[in-house]
C-alpha positions as CSV (number, residue, x, y, z in Angstrom):
1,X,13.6,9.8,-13.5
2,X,9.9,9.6,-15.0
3,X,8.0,6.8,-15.3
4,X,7.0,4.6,-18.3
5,X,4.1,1.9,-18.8
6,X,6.7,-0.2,-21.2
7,X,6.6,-3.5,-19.9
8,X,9.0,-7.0,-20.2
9,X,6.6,-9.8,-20.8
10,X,6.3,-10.8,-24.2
11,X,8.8,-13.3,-26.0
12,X,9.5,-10.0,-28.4
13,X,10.2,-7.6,-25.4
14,X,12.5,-10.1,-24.0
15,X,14.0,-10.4,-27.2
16,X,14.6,-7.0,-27.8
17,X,15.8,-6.4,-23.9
18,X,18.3,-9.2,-24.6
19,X,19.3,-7.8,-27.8
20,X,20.0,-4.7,-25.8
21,X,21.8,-5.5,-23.0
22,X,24.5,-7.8,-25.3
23,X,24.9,-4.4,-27.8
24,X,26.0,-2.3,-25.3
25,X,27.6,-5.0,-23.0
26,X,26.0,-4.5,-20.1
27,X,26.8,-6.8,-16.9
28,X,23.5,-5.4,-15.1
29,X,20.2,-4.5,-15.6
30,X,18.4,-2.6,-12.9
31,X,14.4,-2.2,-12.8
32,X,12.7,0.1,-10.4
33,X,8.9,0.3,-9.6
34,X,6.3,-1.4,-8.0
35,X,5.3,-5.6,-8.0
36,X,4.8,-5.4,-11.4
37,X,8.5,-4.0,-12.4
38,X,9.3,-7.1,-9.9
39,X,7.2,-9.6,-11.6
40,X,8.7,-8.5,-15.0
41,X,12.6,-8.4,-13.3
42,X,11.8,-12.0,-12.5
43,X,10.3,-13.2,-15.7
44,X,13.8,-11.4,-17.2
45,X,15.6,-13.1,-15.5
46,X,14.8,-16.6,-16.0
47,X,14.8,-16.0,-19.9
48,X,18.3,-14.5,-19.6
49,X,19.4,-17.7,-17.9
50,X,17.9,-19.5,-20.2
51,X,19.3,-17.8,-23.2
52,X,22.6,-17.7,-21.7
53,X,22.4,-13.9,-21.6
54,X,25.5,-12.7,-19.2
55,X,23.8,-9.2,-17.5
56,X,22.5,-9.5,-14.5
57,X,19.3,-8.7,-13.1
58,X,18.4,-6.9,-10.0
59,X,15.4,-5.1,-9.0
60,X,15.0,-2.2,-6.2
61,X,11.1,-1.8,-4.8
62,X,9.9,1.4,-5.6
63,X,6.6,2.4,-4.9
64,X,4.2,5.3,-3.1
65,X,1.6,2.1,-2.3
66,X,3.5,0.9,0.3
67,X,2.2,-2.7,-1.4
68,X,5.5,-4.6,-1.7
69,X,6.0,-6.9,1.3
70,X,8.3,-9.4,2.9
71,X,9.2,-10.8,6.0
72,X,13.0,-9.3,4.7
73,X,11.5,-6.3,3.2
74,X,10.8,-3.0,5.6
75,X,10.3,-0.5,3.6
76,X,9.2,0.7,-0.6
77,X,10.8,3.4,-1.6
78,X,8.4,6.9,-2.1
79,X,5.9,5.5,0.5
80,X,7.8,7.6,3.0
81,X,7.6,10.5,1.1
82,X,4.2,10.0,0.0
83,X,3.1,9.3,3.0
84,X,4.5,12.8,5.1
85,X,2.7,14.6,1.4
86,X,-0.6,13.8,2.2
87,X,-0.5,13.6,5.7
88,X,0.5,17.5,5.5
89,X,-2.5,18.7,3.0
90,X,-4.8,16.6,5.1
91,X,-3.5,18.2,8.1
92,X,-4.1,21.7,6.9
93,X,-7.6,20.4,6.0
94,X,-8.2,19.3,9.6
95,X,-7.2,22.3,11.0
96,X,-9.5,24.7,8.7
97,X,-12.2,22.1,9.6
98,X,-11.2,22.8,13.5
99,X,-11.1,26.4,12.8
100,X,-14.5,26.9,10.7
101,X,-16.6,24.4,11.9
102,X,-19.1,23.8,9.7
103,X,-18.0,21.4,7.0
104,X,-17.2,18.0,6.4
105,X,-14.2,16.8,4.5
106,X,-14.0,13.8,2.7
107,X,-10.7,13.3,1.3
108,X,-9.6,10.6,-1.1
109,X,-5.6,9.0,-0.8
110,X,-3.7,7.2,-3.6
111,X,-3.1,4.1,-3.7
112,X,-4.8,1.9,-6.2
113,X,-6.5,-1.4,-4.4
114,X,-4.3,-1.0,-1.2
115,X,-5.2,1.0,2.0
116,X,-1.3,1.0,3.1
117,X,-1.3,5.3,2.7
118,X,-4.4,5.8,3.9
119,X,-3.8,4.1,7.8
120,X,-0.3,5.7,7.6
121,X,-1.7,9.2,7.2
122,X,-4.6,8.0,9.7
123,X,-2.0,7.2,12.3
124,X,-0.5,11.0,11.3
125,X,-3.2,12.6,11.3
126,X,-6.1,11.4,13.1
127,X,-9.0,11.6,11.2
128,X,-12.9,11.7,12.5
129,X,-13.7,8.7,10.3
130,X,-11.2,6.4,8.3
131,X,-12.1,3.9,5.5
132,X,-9.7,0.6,6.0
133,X,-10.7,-1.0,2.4
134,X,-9.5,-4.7,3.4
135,X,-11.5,-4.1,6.9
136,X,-14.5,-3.5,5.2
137,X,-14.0,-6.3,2.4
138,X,-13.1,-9.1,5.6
139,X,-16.5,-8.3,6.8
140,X,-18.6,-8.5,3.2
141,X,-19.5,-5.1,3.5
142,X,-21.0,-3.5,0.9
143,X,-21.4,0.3,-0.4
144,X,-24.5,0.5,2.1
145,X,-22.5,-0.5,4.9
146,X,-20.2,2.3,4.1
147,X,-22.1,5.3,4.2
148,X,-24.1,3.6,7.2
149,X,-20.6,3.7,8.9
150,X,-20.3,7.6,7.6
151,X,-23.8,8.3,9.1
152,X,-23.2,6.8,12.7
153,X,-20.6,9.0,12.8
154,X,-22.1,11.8,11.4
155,X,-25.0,11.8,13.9
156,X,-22.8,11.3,16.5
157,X,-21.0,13.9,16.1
158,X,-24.2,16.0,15.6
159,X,-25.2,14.9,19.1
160,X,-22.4,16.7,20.4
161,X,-23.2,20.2,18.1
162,X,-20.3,18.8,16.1
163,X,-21.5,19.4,12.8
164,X,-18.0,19.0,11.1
165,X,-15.6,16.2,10.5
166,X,-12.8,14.3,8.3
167,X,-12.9,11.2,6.8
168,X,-10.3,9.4,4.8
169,X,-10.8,7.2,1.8
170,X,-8.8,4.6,-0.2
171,X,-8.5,5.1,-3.5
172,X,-9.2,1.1,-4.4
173,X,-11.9,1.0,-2.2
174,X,-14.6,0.1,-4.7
175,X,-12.7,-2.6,-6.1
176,X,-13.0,-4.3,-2.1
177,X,-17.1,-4.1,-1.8
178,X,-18.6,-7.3,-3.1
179,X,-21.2,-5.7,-5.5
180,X,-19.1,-3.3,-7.5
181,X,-16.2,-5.4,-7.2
182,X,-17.8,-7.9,-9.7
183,X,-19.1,-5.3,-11.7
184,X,-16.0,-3.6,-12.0
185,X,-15.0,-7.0,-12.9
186,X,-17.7,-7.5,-16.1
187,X,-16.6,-4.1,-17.3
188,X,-13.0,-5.0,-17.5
189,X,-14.0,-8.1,-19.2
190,X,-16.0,-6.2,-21.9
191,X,-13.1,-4.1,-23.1
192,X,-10.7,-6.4,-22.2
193,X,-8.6,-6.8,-25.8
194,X,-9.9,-3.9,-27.5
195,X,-8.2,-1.1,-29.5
196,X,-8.2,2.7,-28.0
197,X,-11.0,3.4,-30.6
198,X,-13.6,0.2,-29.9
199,X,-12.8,1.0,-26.2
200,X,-13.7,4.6,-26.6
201,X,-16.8,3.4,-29.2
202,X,-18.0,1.3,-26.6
203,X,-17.8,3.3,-23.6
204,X,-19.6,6.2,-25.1
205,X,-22.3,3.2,-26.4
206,X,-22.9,2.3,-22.8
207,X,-22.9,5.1,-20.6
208,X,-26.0,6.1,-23.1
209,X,-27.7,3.1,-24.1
210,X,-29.2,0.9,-21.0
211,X,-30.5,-1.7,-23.3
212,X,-26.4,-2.1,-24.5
213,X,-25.6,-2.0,-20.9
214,X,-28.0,-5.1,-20.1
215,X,-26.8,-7.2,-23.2
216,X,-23.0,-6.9,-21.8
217,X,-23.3,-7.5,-18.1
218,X,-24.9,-9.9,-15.7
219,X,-28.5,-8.5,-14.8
220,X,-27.3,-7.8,-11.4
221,X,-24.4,-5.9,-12.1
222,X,-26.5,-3.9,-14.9
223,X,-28.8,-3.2,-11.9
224,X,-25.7,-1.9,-9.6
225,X,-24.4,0.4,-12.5
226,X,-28.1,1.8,-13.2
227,X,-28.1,2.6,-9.5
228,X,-25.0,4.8,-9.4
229,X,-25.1,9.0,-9.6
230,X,-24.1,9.6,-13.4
231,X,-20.8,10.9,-12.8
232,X,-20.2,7.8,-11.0
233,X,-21.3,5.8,-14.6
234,X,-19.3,8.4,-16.4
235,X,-16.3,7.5,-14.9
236,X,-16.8,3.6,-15.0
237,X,-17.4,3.7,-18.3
238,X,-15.5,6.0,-20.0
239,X,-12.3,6.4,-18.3
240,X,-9.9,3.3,-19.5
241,X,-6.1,2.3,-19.5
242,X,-4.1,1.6,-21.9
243,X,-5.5,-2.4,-20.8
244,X,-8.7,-1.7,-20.7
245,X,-9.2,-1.9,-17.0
246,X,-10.8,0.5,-15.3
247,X,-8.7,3.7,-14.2
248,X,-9.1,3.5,-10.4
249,X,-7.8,7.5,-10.0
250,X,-10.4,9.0,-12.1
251,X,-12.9,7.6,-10.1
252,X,-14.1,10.0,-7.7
253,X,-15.0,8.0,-4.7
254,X,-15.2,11.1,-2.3
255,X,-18.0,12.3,-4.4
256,X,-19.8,9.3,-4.5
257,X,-19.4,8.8,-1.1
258,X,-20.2,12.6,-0.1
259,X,-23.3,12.3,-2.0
260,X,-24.9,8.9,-0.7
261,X,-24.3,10.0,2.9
262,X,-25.7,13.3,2.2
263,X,-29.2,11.5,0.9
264,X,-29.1,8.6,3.7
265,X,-29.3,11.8,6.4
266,X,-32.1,13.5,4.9
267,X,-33.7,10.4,5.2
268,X,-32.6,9.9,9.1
269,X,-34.1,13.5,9.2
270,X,-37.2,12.8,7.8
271,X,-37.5,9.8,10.7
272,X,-36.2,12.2,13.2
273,X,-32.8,10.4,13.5
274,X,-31.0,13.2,12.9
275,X,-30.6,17.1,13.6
276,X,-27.3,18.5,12.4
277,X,-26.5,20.4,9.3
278,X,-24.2,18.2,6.6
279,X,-21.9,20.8,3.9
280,X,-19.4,18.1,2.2
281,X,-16.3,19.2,0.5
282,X,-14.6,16.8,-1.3
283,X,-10.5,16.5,-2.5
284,X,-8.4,13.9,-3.5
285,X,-5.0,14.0,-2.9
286,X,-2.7,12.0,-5.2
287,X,-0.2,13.7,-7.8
288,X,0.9,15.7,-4.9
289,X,3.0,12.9,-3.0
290,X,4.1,10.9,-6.0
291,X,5.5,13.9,-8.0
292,X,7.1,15.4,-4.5
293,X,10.9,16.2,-3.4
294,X,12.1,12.9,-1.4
295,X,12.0,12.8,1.9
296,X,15.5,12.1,4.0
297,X,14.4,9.0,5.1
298,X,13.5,8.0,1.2
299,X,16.9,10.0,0.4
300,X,19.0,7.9,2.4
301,X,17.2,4.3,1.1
302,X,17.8,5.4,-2.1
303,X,20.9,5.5,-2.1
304,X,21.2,2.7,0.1
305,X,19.4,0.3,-2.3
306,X,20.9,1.3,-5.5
307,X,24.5,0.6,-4.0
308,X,23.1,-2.4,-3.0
309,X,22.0,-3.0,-6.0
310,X,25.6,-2.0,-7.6
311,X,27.5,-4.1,-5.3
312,X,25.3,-7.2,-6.1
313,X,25.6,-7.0,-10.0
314,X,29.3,-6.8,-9.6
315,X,29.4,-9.7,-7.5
316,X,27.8,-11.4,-10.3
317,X,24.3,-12.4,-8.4
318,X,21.3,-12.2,-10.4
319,X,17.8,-12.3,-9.6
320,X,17.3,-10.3,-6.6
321,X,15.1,-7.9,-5.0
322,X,17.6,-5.1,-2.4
323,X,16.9,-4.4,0.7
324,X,18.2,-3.1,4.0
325,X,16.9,-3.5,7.7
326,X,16.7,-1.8,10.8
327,X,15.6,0.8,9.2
328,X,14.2,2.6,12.3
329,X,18.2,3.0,13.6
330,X,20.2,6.1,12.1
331,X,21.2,5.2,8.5
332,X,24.8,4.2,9.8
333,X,23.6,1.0,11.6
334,X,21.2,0.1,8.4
335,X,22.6,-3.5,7.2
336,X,22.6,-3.7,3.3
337,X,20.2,-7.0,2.2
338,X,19.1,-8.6,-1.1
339,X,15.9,-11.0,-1.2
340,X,15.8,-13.6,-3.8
341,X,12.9,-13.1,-6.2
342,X,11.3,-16.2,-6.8
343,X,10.8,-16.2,-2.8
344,X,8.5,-13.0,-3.6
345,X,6.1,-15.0,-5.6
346,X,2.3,-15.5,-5.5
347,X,0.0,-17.1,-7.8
348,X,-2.5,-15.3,-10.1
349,X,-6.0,-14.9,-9.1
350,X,-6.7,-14.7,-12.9
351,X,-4.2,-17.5,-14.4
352,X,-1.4,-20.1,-14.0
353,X,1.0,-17.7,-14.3
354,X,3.6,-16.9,-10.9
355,X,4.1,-13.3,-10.1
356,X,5.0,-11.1,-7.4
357,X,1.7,-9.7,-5.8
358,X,0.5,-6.9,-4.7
359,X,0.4,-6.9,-0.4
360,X,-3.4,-6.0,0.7
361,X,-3.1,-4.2,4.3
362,X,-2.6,-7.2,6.8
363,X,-5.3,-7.0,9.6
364,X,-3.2,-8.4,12.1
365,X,-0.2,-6.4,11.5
366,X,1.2,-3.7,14.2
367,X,0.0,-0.9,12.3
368,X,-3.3,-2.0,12.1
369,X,-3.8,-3.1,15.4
370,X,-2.5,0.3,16.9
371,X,-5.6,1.9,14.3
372,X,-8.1,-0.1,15.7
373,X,-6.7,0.7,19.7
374,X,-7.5,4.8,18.7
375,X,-10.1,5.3,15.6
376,X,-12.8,4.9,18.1
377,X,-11.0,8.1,20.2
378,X,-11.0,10.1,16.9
379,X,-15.0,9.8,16.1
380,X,-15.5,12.4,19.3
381,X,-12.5,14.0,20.2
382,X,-10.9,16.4,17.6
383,X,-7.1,15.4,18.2
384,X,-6.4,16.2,15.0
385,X,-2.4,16.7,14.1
386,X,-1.2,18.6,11.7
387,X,3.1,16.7,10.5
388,X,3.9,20.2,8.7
389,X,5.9,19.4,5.8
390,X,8.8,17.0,5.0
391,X,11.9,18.5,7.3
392,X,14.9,18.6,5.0
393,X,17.4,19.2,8.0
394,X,18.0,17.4,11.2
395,X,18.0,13.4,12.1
396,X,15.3,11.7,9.4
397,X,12.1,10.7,11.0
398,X,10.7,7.4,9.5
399,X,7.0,6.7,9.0
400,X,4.8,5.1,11.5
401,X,3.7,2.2,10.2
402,X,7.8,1.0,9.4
403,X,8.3,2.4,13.1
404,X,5.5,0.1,14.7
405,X,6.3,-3.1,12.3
406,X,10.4,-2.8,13.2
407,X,10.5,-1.4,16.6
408,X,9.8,-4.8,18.3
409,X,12.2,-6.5,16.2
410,X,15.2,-4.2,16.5
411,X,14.3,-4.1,20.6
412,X,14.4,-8.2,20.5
413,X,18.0,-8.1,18.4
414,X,19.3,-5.8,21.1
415,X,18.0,-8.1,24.1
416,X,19.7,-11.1,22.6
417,X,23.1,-9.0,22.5
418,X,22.9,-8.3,25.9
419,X,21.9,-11.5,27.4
420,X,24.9,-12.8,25.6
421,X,27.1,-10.1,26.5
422,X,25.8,-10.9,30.5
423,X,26.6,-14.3,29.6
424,X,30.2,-13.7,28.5
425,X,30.3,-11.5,31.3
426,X,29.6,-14.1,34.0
427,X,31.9,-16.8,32.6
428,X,35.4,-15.3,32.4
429,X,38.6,-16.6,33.8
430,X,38.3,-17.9,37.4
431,X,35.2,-18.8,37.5
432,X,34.3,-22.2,38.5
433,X,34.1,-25.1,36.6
434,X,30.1,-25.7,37.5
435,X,28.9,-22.2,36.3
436,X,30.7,-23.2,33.1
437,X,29.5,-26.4,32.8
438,X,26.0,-24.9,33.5
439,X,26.6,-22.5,31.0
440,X,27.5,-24.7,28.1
441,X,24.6,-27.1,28.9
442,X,21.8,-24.6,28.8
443,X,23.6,-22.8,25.8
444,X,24.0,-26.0,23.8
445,X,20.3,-27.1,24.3
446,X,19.3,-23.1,23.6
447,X,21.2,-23.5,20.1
448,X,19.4,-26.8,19.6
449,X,16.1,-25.4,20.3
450,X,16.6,-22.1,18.2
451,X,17.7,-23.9,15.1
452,X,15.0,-26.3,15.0
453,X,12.5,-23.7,15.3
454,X,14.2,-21.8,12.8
455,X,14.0,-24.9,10.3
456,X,10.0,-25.5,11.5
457,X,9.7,-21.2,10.9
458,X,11.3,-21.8,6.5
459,X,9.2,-24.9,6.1
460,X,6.0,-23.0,6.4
């Protein structure tokens, strides 16, 4: 399909997008991508209401990131796929590291600001060392903490003679540490509004003039850049979006990281902390699972929410993110869903204005707590597992972290049928009038309960 960084927020853009839709007649619009094409499918929609524009607007999650969530919501489209990508290179890296023996791997996962691929392809794989960002960022950490956390591990796996290892590494994960954080911050701030040509002016201006450096940002965050390896400042610096921001990819953590443990354990050396022999090799793995053949899973949830999607327009409802659950069941027992959009919503960190956000990795979810029951296993032991690639044939297997969040949910569904099914069971014709009177009692004040719950459960 490709992709495009067009966007629908302007007063012209919606103009032009109504203007559109009313030459060619179209009863529905349908946007695909991530919680920005969300944010932009809702802002659409409320100026077609308002003009009185008669195409309806739906929107179908679509996203590697895994970073769309709701209660209603179990799965993005492409993090499936994504996910079984990199989960297969970093398996063949594990297993060379298994076989070899003598180097450490730090590999970096796509992902922008979210950690969502990286604990799915932790779960997969099982890693030596794995880099949660929003664990890291609940504790203050900062980039110290970091490699400190690399070192531990490092040394005590040298203990052992295990002088190898794997570690995993968000793509975001500088925008989560408190220091660089803000100074990514300042940075965006300085080229925020500027032309391609100031941008690349000014870039080039900073990364070689300290002086510039310190009349632009705060003197602490002047300090933090000054600090960082030059390739690090390079890419800070000079590699911009179209916005302005900072371009997250091109920012090659796994370096960064490779090279700050690598100097904090010739210090331990030095102090006798530490014996082993540390031979980095970095990659980062991100092109590879966005650009990749769909998995079966992904295959069948395509086409799953674009009929959704199909069947809503011609109903003639508007507004709506699709959906489908019980998603962990064989596609035939998936139930078809649609979520409003404004029920998606979040406020700006930066403005007034409502959007849809993008989800951070919930600590308390089911994925994460079965990470934090085994990562402290993987340090030691080398249980590595190598997925293979994506199977094309045979019944779809879905990802882990959709497994672990729906599993429960599904099993409850399918306890409530039976008890009822018991029930009905127990009270057929000819039994006595007591056991039915029982019966409808406890029933009635059951329903009671469960709907007032339920009503307590929307208010929040």
């Amino acid at each position: 399909m490709g992709r495009t960084s067009d966007k629908l927020r302007t007063r012209e853009q919606m103009e032009k997008t109504k203007q559109t839709c009313e030459e060619l007649n179209l009863s529905g619009l349908v946007l695909i991508g991530s919680h920005l094409t969300l944010s932009d499918s809702l802002d659409l929609n409320e100026y077609f209401l308002q003009e009185g524009v008669t195409t309806k607007v739906c929107a179908v999650p679509t996203v590697v990131d895994g970073n769309i969530t709701h209660p209603l919501l179990e799965a993005n489209l492409g993090f499936d796929t994504a996910s079984k990508v990199y989960s297969q290179l970093i398996g063949n890296i594990m297993t060379d590291a298994a076989s070899c023996k003598k180097y450490w791997y730090f590999m970096r996962l796509m992902g922008r600001e979210t950690s969502h691929l990286v604990l799915e392809c932790a779960l997969q794989t099982k890693p030596n060392c794995t880099i949660i960002s929003e664990d890291f960022e609940s504790r203050d950490n900062t980039l110290n903490d970091v490699v400190d956390y690399i070192c531990d591990i490092v040394c005590a796996r040298a203990e052992k003679k295990k002088n190898f290892g794997t570690v995993l590494i968000p793509e975001g994960l500088l925008t989560h540490l408190p220091y660089l954080k803000r100074l990514i911050g300042e940075i965006d701030q300085v080229f925020k509004g500027k032309t391609a040509e100031e941008q690349h002016r000014l870039s080039i201006e900073l990364f070689n003039d300290q002086a510039k450096v310190k009349e632009v940002l705060t003197p602490w965050s002047a300090a933090i850049l000054e600090s960082l390896p030059d390739f690090t400042r390079r890419q800070l610096l000079l590699e911009r979006e179209t916005g302005g921001g900072v371009q997250l990819s091109q920012i090659e953590t796994e370096k960064l990281l490779a090279s700050l443990v690598g100097k904090e354990l010739k210090k331990r050396k030095a102090e006798g902390r530490y014996k082993g022999s540390f031979s980095p090799v970095t990659h980062f793995f991100g092109y590879q699972g966005r650009c990749s053949l769909p998995s079966q899973f992904d295959c069948q949830l395509g086409s799953t929410y674009g009929y959704t999607a199909g069947v809503l327009i011609t109903a003639g409802y508007t507004g709506y993110c699709v959906s489908a659950r019980n998603l962990v069941a064989p596609a035939k027992d998936w139930v078809p869903a649609a979520i409003p959009l404004i029920s998606m919503i979040g406020k700006s960190t930066e403005s007034s204005k409502l959007h849809i956000p993008s989800s951070q990795v919930d600590l308390k979810s089911k994925a994460f707590k079965e990470f934090s029951k085994l990562y402290k296993q993987w340090i030691h032991a080398d249980t590595y597992a190598n997925p293979g690639p994506i199977q094309f044939e045979g019944e779809p297997v879905v990802n882990i972290t959709t497994k672990l969040k729906q599993r429960e949910y599904v099993s409850l569904l399918d306890d409530v049928t039976h008890l009822c099914n018991d029930i009905g069971k127990m009270c057929q014709f000819g039994v006595q009038d007591e056991v039915l009177r029982i019966a409808i009692s406890n029933l009635a004040a059951l329903r009671d309960t469960i709907a007032l719950v339920k009503d307590k459960l929307e208010e929040n």
